[in-house]
C-alpha positions in Angstrom: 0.0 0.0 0.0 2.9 2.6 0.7 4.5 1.4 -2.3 1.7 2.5 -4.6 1.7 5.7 -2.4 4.7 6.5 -3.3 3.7 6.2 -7.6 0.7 8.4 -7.4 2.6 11.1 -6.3 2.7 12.9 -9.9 6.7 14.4 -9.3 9.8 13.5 -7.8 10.7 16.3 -4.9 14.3 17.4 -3.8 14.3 19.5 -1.1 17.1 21.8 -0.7 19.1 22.3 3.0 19.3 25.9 2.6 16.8 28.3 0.4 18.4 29.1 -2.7 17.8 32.2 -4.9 17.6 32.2 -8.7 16.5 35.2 -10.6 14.6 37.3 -7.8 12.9 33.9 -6.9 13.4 31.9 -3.5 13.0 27.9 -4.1 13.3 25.5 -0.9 12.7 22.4 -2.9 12.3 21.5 -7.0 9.3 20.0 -8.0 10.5 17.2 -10.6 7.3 15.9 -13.3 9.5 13.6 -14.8 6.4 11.4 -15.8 5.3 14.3 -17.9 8.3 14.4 -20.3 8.1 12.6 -23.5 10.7 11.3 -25.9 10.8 14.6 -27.6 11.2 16.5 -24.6 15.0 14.1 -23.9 16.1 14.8 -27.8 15.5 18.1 -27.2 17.3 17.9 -23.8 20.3 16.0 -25.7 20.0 18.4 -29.1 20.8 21.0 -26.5 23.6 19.8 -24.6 25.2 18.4 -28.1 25.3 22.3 -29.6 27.1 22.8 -25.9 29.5 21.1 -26.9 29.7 18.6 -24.1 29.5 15.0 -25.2 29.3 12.0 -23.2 30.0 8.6 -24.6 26.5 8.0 -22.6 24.3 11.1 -22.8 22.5 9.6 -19.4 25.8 10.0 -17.7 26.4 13.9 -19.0 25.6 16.2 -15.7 25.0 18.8 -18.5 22.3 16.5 -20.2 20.7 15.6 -16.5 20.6 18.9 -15.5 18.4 20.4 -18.8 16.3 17.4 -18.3 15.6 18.5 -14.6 15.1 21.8 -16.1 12.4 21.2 -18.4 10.9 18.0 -16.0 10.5 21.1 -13.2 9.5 24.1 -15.9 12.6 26.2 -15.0 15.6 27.8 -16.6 18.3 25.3 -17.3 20.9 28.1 -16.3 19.2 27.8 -12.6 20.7 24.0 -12.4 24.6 25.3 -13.1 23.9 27.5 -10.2 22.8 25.6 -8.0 25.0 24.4 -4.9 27.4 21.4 -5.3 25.4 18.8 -3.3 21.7 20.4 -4.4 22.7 19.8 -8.0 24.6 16.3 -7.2 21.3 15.5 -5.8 18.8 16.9 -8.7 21.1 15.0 -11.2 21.6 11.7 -9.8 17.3 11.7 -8.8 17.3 11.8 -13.0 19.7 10.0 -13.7 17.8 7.1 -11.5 14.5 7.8 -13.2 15.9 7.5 -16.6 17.9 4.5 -16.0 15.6 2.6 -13.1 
């Protein structure tokens, strides 16, 4: 029963230690709706992260590639992932990185 708890909850939260300000906004967690993305939405993440330069011999390995998934799975600026702190990021990343590869 707490199992299927858990997969009705529509996104995948990471809650932050400290508030963190991007933009004028304050966020104390991300809200990731990584359910919600479709194939699309990764080729665009990779199409993105490709014109970056940055290539990874596995794209679901690249931080960069994680990162602008995270982005678009939580409808905000990739550029608010590079800025976030070390272990926030770490965090954001490796929640994707699960979800893609679980």
């Amino acid at each position: 029963m707490e199992n299927e708890q858990k997969q009705q909850i529509p996104g995948a939260i990471v809650k932050f230690r400290k508030p963190f300000q991007f933009d004028g906004r304050t966020y104390e967690e991300l809200v990731l709706d990584l359910d919600s993305l479709t194939g699309d939405d990764l080729i665009a993440c990779e199409r993105k992260v490709q014109a970056s330069q940055d290539m990874s011999y596995m794209i679901e390995t690249s931080k960069s590639y994680l990162a602008a998934v995270a982005a678009r799975s939580a409808k905000v600026p990739v550029e608010m992932m590079s800025k976030l702190p070390a272990r926030e990021f770490t965090k954001v990343t490796v929640k994707v990185q699960t979800f893609l590869l679980g």
